[in-house]
LOGU-8490 format. One record per residue (C-alpha): residue in three letters; residue number from 1; z, y, x. Coordinates in Angstrom, 1 decimal. Last residue first. Layout:
N
type, seq, up, north, east
ALA, NUM, Z, Y, X
...
//
This chain:
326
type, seq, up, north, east
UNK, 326, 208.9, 66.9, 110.6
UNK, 325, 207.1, 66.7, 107.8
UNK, 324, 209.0, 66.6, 104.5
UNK, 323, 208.5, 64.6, 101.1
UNK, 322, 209.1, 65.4, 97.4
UNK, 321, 209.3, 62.4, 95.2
UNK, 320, 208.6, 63.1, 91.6
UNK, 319, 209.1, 60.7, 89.0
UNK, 318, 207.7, 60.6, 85.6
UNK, 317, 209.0, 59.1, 82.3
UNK, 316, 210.4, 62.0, 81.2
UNK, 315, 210.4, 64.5, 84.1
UNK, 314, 212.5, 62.4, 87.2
UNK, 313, 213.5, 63.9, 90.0
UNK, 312, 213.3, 62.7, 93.6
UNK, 311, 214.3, 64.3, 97.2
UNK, 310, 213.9, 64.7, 100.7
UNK, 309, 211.8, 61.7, 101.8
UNK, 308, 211.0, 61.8, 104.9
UNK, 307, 207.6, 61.4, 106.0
UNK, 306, 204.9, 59.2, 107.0
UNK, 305, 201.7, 59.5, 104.7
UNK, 304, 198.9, 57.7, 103.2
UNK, 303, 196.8, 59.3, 100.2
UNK, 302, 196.6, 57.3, 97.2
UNK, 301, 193.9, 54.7, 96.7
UNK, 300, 190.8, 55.6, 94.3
UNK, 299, 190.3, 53.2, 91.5
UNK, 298, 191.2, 49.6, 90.6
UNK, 297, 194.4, 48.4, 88.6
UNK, 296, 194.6, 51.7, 86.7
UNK, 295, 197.7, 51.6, 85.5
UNK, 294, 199.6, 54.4, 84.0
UNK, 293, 203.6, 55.0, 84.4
UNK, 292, 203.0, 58.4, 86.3
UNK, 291, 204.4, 58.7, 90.2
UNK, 290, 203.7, 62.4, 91.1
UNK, 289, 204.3, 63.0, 94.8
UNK, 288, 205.1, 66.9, 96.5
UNK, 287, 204.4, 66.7, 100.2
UNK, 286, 205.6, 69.1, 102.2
UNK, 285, 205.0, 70.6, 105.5
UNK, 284, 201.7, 69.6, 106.6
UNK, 283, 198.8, 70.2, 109.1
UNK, 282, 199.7, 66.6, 111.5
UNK, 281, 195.8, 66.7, 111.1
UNK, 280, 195.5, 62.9, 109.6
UNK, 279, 198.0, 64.7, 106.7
UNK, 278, 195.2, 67.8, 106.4
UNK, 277, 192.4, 65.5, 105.7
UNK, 276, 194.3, 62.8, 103.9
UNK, 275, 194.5, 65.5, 101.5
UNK, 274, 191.1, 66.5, 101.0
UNK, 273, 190.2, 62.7, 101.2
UNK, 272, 192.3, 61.3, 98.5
UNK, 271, 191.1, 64.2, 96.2
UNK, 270, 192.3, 68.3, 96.1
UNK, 269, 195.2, 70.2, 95.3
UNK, 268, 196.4, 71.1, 98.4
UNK, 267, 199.2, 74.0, 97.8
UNK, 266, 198.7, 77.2, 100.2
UNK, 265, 201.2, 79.3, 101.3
UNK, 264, 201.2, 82.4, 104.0
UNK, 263, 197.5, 83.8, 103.2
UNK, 262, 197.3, 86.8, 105.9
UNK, 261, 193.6, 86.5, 106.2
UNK, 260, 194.0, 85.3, 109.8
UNK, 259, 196.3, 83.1, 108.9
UNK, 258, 193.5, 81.7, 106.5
UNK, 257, 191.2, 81.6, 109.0
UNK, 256, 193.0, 79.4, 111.3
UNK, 255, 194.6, 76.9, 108.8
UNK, 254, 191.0, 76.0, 107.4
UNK, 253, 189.7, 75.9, 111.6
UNK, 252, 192.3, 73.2, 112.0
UNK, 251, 191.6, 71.4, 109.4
UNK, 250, 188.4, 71.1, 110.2
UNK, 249, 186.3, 70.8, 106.7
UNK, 248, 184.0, 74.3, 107.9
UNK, 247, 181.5, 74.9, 105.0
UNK, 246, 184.5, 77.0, 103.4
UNK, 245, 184.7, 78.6, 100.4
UNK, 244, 186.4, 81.8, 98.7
UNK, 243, 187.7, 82.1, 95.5
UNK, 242, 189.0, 85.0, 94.3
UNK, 241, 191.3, 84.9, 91.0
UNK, 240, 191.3, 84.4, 87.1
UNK, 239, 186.9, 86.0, 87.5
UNK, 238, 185.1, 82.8, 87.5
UNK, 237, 184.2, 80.6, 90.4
UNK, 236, 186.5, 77.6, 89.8
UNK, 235, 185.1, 77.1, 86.3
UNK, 234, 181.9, 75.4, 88.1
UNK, 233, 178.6, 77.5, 87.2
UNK, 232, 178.6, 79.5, 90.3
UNK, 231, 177.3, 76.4, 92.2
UNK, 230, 178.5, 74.0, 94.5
UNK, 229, 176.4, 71.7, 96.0
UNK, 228, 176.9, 73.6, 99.4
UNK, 227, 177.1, 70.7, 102.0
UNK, 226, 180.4, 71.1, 103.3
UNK, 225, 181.4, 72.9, 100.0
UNK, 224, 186.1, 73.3, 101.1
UNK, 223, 187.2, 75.1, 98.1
UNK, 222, 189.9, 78.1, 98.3
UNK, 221, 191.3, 79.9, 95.3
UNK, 220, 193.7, 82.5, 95.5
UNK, 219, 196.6, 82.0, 93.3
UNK, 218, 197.2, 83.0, 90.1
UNK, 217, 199.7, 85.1, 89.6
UNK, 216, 202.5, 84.3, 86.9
UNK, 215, 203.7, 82.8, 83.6
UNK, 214, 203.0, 79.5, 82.5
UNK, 213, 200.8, 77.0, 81.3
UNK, 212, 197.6, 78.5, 82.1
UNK, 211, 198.6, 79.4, 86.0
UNK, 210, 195.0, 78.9, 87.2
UNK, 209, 193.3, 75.9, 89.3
UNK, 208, 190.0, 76.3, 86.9
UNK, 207, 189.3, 72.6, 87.0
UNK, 206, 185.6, 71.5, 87.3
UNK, 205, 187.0, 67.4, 87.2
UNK, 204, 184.4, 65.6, 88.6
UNK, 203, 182.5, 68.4, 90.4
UNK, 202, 185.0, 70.4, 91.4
UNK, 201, 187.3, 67.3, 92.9
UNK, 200, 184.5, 66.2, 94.9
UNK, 199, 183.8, 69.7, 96.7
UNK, 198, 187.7, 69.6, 98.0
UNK, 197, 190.5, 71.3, 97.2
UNK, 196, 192.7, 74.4, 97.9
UNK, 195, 195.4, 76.9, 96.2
UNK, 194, 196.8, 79.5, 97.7
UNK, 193, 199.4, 82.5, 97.5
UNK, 192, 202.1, 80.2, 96.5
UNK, 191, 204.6, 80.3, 93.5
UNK, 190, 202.1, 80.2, 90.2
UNK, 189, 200.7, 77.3, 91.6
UNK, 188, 204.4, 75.9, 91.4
UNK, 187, 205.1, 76.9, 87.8
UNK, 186, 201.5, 75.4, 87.3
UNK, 185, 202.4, 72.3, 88.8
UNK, 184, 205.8, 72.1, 86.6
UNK, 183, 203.6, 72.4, 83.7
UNK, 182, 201.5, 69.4, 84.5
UNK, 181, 205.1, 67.5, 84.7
UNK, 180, 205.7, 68.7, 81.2
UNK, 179, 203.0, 67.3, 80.2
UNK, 178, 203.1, 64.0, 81.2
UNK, 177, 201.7, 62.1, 84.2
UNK, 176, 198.2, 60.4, 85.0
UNK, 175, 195.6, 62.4, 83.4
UNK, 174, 192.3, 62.0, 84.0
UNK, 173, 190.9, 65.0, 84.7
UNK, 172, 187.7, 66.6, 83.3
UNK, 171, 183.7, 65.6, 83.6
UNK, 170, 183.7, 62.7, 81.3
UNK, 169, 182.9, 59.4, 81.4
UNK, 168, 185.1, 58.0, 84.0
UNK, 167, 184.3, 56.0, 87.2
UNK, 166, 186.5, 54.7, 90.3
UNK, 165, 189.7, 55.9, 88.3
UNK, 164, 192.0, 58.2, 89.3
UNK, 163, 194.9, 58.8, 92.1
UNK, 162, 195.6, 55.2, 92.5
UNK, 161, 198.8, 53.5, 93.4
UNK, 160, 199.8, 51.0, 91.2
UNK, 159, 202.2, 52.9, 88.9
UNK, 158, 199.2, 55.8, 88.9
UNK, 157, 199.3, 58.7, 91.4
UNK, 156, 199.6, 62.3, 91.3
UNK, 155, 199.1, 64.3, 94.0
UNK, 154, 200.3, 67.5, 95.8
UNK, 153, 200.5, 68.7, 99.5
UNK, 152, 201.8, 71.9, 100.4
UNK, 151, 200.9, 73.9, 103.2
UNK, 150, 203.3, 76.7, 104.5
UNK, 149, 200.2, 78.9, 106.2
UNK, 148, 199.6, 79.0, 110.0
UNK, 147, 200.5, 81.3, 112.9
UNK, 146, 203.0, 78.2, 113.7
UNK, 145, 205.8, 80.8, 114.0
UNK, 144, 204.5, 83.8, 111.8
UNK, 143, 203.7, 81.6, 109.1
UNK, 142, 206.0, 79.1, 109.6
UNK, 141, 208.5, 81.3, 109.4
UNK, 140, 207.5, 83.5, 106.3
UNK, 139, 207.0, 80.3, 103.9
UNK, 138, 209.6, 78.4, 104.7
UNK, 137, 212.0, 82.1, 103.8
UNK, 136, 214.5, 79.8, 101.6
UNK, 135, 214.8, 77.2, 104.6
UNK, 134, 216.1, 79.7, 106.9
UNK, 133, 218.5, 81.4, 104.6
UNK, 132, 220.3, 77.8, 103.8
UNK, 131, 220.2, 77.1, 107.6
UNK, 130, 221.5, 80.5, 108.6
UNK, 129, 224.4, 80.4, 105.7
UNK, 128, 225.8, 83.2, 107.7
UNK, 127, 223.6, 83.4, 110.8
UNK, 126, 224.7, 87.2, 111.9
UNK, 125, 227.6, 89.3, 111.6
UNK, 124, 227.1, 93.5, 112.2
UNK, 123, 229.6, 96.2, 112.2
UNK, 122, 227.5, 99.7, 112.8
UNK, 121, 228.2, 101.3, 115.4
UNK, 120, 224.0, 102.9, 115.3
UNK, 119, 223.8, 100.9, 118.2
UNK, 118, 224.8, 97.7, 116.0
UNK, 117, 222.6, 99.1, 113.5
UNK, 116, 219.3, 99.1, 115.8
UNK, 115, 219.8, 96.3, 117.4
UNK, 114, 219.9, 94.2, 114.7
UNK, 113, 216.8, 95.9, 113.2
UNK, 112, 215.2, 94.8, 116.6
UNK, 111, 216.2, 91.4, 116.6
UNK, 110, 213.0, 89.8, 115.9
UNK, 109, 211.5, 93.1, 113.6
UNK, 108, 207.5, 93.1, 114.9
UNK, 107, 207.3, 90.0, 116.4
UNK, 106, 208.4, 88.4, 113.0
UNK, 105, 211.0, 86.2, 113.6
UNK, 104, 213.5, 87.9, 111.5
UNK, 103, 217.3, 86.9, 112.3
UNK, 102, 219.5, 84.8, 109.7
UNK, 101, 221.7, 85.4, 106.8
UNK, 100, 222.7, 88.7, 108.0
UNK, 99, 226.0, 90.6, 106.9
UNK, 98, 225.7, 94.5, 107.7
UNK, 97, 229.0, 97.0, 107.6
UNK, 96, 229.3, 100.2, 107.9
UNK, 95, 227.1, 101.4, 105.3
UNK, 94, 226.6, 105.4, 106.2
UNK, 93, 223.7, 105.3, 104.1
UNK, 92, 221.6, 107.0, 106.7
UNK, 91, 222.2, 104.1, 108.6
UNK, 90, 220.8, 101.7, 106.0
UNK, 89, 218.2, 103.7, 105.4
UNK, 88, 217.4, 103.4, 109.1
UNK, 87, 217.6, 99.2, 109.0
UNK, 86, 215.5, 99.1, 105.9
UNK, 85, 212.6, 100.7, 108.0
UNK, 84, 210.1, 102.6, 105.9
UNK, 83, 208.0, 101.4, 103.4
UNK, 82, 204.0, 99.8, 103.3
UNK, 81, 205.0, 99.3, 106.9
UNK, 80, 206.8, 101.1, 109.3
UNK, 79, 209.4, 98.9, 111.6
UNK, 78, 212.8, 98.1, 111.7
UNK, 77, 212.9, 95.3, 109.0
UNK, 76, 216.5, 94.1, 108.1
UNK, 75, 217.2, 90.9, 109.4
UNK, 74, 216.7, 88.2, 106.5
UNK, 73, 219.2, 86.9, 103.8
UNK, 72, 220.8, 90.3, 103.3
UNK, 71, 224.5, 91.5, 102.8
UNK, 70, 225.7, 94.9, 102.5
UNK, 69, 229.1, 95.4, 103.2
UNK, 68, 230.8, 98.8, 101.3
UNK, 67, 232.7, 101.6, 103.1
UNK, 66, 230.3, 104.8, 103.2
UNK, 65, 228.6, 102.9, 100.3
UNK, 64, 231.5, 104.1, 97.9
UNK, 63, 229.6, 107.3, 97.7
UNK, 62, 226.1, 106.1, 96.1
UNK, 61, 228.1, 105.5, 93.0
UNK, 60, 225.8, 103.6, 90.7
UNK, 59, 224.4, 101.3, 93.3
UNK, 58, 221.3, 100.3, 92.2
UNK, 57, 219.3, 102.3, 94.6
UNK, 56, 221.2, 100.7, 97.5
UNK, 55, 220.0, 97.2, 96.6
UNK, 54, 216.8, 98.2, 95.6
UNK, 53, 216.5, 99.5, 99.2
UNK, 52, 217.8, 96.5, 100.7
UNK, 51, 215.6, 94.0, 98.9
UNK, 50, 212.3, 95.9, 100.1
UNK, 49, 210.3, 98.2, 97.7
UNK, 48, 206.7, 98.1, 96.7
UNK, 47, 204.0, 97.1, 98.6
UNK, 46, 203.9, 93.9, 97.3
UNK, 45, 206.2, 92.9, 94.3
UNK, 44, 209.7, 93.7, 94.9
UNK, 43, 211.9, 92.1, 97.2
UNK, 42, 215.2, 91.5, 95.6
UNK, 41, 218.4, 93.9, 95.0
UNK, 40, 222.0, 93.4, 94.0
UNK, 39, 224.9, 96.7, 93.4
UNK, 38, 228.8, 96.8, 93.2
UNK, 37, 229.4, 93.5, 93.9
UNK, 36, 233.5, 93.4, 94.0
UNK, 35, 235.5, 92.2, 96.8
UNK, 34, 237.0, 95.4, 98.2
UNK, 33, 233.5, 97.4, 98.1
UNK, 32, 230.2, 94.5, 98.1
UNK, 31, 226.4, 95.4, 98.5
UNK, 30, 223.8, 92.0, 97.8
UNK, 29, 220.3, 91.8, 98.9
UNK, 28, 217.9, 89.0, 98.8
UNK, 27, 215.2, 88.7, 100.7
UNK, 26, 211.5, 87.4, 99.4
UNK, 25, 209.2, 87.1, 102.8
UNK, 24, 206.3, 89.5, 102.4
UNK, 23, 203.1, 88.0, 102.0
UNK, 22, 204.1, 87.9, 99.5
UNK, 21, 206.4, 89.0, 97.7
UNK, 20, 205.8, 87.9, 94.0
UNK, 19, 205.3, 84.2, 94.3
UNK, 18, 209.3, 84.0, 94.4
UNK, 17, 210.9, 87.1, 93.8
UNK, 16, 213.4, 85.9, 91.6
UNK, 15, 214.1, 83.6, 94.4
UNK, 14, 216.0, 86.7, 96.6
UNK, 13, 218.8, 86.5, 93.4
UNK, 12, 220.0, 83.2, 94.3
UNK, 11, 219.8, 83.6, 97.8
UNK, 10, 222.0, 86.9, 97.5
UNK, 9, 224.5, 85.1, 95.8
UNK, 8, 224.9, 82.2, 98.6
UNK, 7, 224.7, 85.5, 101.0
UNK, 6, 227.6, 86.3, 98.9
UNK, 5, 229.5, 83.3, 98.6
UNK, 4, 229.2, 83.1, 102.9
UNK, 3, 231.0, 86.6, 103.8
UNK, 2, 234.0, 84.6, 101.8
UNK, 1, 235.4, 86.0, 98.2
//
């Protein structure tokens, strides 16, 4: 088997910690002895162990490390944390060799766990698969590069190009795709740390924004109340997750505090003006686009965007057209 089969293998395994981890990045972690996997590892929940060190831990026969490859899809940490460096266990390990999807960009590792293995004469290959690994951690490198949050942009829209009606008569969603497209947004609320929208949506729809239909953390919950009309007796504010509001509806500032509070994802949930919000902003990395088969022939437009189009999948009779911001 190639160096670049097992960093493939060690991205398949780092996504079982998806909406786990963070704000940690979720790395993947495979150790090989004359081609044979003799022990995987993936991030564990915050403030528990890093890929590496469940990795080595599940290695039955800690001796045949002294001549195994470990490979990882992000530099090995060099720095104290909530654990120790992965780069010294490594060394004390004896593992001779080190495989590295691509380097950390975090100021506190960015080459420094390299470093130390390589003067610890230790073998060490870097940028295997560096594209693949790159776009698997989105999340951790934008956050520590832009000093920003991954942001996510979600609607749904009718066959003609709405998002809802102009009225309705009750105070819940109308629903423009099936349900096993609704699912699919809870699978994804369940995989980023936040979840935002806009004063409007509350009131008209008073969604909860949890993971109801399936199985994970919710995330936190952030609602932009310019004018505070809000009140505690919206769903939002009960106890499934914190929800914190903003007066503030720059952009900008949004993307600013919530670096600050170490929030590296966020998935914008909210109206046509939420969203156009952030996409007017240039604050955007993917758009993920609902096309139902309802018609509402009048109603609230669709937010506009340029971007490129990176994939679409249908769910029954729904598409979904993922776009990117580059």
């Amino acid at each position: 088997m190639t160096d670049q089969f097992y960093i493939q293998r060690a991205l398949q395994i780092a996504k079982s910690g998806l909406g786990y981890t963070r704000p940690n990045p979720m790395v993947g972690s495979v150790i090989v002895v004359d081609n044979t996997i003799i022990g995987e590892g993936f991030t564990s929940q915050y403030g528990g162990n890093h890929a590496e060190v469940n990795a080595i831990n599940s290695v039955a026969d800690q001796s045949l490390l002294k001549k195994a490859t470990i490979y990882v899809t992000l530099e090995p940490c060099s720095h104290y944390g909530k654990t120790p460096p992965c780069s010294d266990l490594i060394i004390h390990h004896q593992i001779p060799n080190i495989v590295i999807g691509c380097v950390d960009d975090n100021p506190e590792v960015a080459g420094k766990g390299i470093k130390r293995l390589m003067e610890a004469g230790r073998n060490v290959r870097v940028g295997v698969l560096e594209t693949e690994c790159k776009a698997h951690h989105k999340r951790f490198f934008t956050f520590h590069n832009k000093k920003r949050p991954y942001i996510i942009l979600k609607w749904a829209e009718s066959i003609d190009g709405f998002i809802a009606p102009k009225t309705k008569d009750e105070q819940k969603p109308v629903w423009i795709t099936n349900s096993y497209s609704r699912q699919l947004v809870h699978k994804w609320r369940a995989e980023e740390q936040a979840i935002l929208v806009g004063t409007t949506t509350v009131i008209k729809d008073n969604p909860t924004l949890n993971v109801r239909d399936w199985t994970g953390q919710n995330p936190t919950r952030i609602v932009l109340d310019r004018n505070g009309l809000l009140s505690n007796q919206y769903a939002i504010f009960n106890t499934d997750a914190e929800t914190i509001t903003f007066k503030d509806h720059s952009a900008k500032a949004i993307c600013d505090h919530l670096y600050k509070e170490n929030i590296n994802s966020i998935i914008i949930e909210g109206g046509s003006k939420t969203l156009q919000l952030f996409i007017d902003a240039n604050l955007w990395d993917e758009a993920r686009v609902f096309k139902g088969q309802v018609r509402f022939h009048d109603g609230i437009a669709a937010p506009k965007l340029k971007g490129e189009q990176f994939s679409i999948k249908t769910i029954e009779n729904d598409s979904v057209i993922t776009y990117r911001n580059h």
